[in-house]
N, C-alpha and C positions, 0 to 999 in steps of 0.2 A: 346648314353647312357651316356658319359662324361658330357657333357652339363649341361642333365636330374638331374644326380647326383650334379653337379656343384650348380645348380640351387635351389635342393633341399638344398644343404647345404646352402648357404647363404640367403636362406628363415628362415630355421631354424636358424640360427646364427640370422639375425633381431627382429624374433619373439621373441625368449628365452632372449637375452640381454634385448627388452622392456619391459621384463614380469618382468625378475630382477630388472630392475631398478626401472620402476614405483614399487617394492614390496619396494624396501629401500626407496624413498620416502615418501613412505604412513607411513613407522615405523617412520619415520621422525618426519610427523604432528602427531602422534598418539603415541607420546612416553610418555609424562610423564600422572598421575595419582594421584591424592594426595587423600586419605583419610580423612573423616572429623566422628564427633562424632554420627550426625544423617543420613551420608549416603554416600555420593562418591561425591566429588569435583571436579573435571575435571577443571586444570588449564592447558590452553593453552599456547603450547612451543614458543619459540620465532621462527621468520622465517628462516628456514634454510639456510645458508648464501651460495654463489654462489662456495667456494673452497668447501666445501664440495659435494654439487649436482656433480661438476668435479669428486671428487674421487667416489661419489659412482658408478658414468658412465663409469669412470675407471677402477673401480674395476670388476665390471658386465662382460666390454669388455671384459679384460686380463680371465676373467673362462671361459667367453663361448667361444670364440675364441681361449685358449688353449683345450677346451674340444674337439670343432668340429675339430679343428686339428690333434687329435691325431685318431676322429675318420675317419679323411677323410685320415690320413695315412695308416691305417687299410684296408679301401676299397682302397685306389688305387693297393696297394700290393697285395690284392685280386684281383683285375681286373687286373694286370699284369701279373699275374699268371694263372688266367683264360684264357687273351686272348692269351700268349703266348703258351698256353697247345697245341692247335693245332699245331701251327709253331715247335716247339718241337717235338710231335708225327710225320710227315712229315719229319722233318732231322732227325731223327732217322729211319725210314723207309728208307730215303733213303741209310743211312751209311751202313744197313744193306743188303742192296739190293746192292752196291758196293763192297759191301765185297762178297755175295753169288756169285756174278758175279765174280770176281776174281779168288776166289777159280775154280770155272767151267772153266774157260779160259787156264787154267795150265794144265790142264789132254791133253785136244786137242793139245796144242802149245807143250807139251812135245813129242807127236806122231807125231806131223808136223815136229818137228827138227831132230826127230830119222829118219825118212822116209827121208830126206833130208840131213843126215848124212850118210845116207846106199848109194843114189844116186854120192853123192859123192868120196868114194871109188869104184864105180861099172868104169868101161872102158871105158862101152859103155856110158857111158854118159859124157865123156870127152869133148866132145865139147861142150856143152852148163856150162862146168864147173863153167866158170861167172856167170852165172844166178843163178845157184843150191849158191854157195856162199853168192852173191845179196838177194836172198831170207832167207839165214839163217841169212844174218845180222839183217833181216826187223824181222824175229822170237826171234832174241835175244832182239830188242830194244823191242818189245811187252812185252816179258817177264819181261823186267826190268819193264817199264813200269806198268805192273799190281804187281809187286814186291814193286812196290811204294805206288800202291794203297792200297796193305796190310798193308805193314805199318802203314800210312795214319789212315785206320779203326783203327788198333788196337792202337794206340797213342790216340786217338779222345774216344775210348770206355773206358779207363781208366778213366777218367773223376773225374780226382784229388785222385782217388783209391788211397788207398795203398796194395800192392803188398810187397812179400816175396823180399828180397836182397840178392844180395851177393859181395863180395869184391874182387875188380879187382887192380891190379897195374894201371894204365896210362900207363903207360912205357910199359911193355909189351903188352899190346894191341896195341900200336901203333908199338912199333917193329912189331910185326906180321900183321899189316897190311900193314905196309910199307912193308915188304917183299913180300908180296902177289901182290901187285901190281907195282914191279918192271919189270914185266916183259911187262908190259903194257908200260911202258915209255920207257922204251929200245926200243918198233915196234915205237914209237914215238920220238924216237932221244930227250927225256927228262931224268934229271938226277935228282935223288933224293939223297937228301944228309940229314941221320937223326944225330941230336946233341942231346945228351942227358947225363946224369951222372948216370952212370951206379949202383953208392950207393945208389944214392937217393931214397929213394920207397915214390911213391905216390897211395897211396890206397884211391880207391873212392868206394862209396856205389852204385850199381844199381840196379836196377831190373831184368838187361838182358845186357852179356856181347854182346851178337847180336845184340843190337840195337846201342850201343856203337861206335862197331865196324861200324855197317852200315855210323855212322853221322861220323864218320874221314874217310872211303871211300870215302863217297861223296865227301866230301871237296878235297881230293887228285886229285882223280876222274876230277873234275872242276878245278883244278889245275895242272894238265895238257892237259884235251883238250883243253884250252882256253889260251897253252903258245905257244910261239915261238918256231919254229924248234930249234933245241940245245940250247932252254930252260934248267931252273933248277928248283926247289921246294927244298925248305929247310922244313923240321919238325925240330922244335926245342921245347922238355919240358922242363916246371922247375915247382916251387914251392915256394911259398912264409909264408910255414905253417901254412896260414888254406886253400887256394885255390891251385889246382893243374891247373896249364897252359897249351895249346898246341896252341902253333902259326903254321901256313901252310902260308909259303908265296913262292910265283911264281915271275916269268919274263914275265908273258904273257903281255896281250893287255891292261888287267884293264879295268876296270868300270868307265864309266860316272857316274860325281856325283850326276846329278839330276835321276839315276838310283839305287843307292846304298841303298838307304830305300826300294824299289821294290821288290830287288832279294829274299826278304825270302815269300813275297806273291807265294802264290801257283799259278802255268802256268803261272805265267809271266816268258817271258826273255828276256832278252837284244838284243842289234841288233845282227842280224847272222853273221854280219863280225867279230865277234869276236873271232871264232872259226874257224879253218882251218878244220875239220870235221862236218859230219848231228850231228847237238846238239841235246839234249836230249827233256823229255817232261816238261821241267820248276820247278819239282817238288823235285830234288834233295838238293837246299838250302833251300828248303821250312819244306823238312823231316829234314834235320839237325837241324833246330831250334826247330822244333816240339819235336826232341829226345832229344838233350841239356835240354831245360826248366821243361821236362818230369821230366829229372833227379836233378833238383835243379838248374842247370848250367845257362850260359849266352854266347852268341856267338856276337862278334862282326867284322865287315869289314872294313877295306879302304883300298881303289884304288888311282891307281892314271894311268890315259889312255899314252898307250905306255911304262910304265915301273912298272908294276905288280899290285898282291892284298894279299892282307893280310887277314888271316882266325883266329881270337883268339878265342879259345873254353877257359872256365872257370868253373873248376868245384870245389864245398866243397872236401877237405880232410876230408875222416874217420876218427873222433877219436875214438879209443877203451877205452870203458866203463871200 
């Protein structure tokens, strides 16, 4: 169909400019007219000289060639949009069919871990206690897992929307989740150490302090499964008055640097030695970016292998109107 279309335009474009030009020519030999007392004179003009035949082939060019231009801008827009309508409808179908799936997967997984949390406190099932455990782990990583992929949808179905806000400290969101997940680092002989100025208030605009909260998780989250035994993790805020900062940096393993552009594509991840723990499903630096950029923000990394990685989130300060 490209071609066809192709084709017909610079058919058109030859035709139309011949038609112009040979019309300025003709006015050319056909311009003057002198009147006389008994009838019409017809004085013939001089030859038209060769800079001019240029300009008028010139001129002819530059219209019809701006004309079909603008019309061949028109249909490719249209044929972009046509042929993309399918490919469009299909990731839409599928977003939605990933999210329906999701939803349906948490009602059962919720029933799997309760029945496996009842086994667990029972006696008689004492001896297979490992397994009963083994299994809940493999029910929580699912859970997360399809926890991602909620996200996922719901990030993806915004689709540059704008949505109702509200106004969060930085600082306290990250106090609170630094606290929440101290005790995670504590079974992992990791130390978090948060620095921050306690005056300072950095108020950012969101849509949803739980999604916030989710992307400084993560980053924690991978900042300590990916450090050394009696590792550390520093969070540190600040503020530069219009941007509110949060660095996350570790002691772990670090990132190869032909790997560091990667880690925010989705399912990718890095090699497995990187982790003294079963890693996750690829998709946690993938959501963080996805929730930063959501929110106006900017996330950036560096590594460095064998002696840690650095996590900068960057988000607008609120100003009040």
């Amino acid at each position: 169909m490209y071609v066809v279309i192709l084709a017909f335009i610079l058919f058109c474009s030859a035709g139309i400019t011949r038609s112009l030009f040979a019309q300025r020519v003709e006015n050319r030999f056909n311009r003057v007219r002198v009147p006389v007392f008994s009838g019409e004179v017809i004085v013939l003009p001089p030859s038209p000289r060769a800079e001019d035949m240029r300009a008028d082939f010139l001129q002819a060019t530059i219209i019809v060639d701006g004309l079909l231009l603008f019309v061949a801008g028109v249909l490719s827009y249209w044929l972009a949009g046509f042929t993309l309508r399918p490919i469009q409808a299909a990731y839409n179908c599928q977003r939605q069919f990933l999210s329906d799936v999701s939803h349906e997967l948490r009602t059962p997984l919720a029933i799997l871990r309760t029945g496996l949390e009842n086994e667990l406190d029972a006696e008689k099932f004492s001896k297979i206690r490992p397994e009963i455990e083994s299994h809940l782990e493999e029910v929580d990583r699912m859970s997360q897992l399809i926890g991602d992929f909620l996200v996922l949808s719901r990030l993806d179905s915004r689709d540059g929307s704008k949505s109702e806000t509200e106004i969060a400290n930085l600082q306290d969101v990250v106090q609170k989740t630094v606290n929440d997940l101290r005790s995670i680092a504590e079974r992992q002989n990791i130390t978090l150490t948060l620095v921050q100025n306690d005056e300072l208030a950095l108020p950012v605009s969101i849509p949803s302090k739980e999604l916030l909260v989710r992307a400084i998780a993560n980053v924690i989250n991978n900042a300590i499964a990916y450090n050394h035994e009696f590792g550390s993790v520093q969070i540190l805020t600040k503020g530069n008055g219009r941007t509110a900062i949060l660095s996350i940096k570790d002691t772990g393993v670090g990132i190869a640097a032909h790997e560091q552009k990667k880690v925010f594509d989705r399912f990718y991840r890095a090699e497995k030695s990187r982790t003294r723990h079963a890693g996750g499903s690829g998709l946690g630096l993938p959501i963080v970016k996805s929730i930063i950029d959501s929110l106006g923000g900017s996330v950036a990394l560096s590594s460095e292998v064998g002696r840690g990685t650095e996590v900068i989130i960057s988000l607008p300060i609120h100003k009040a109107s």
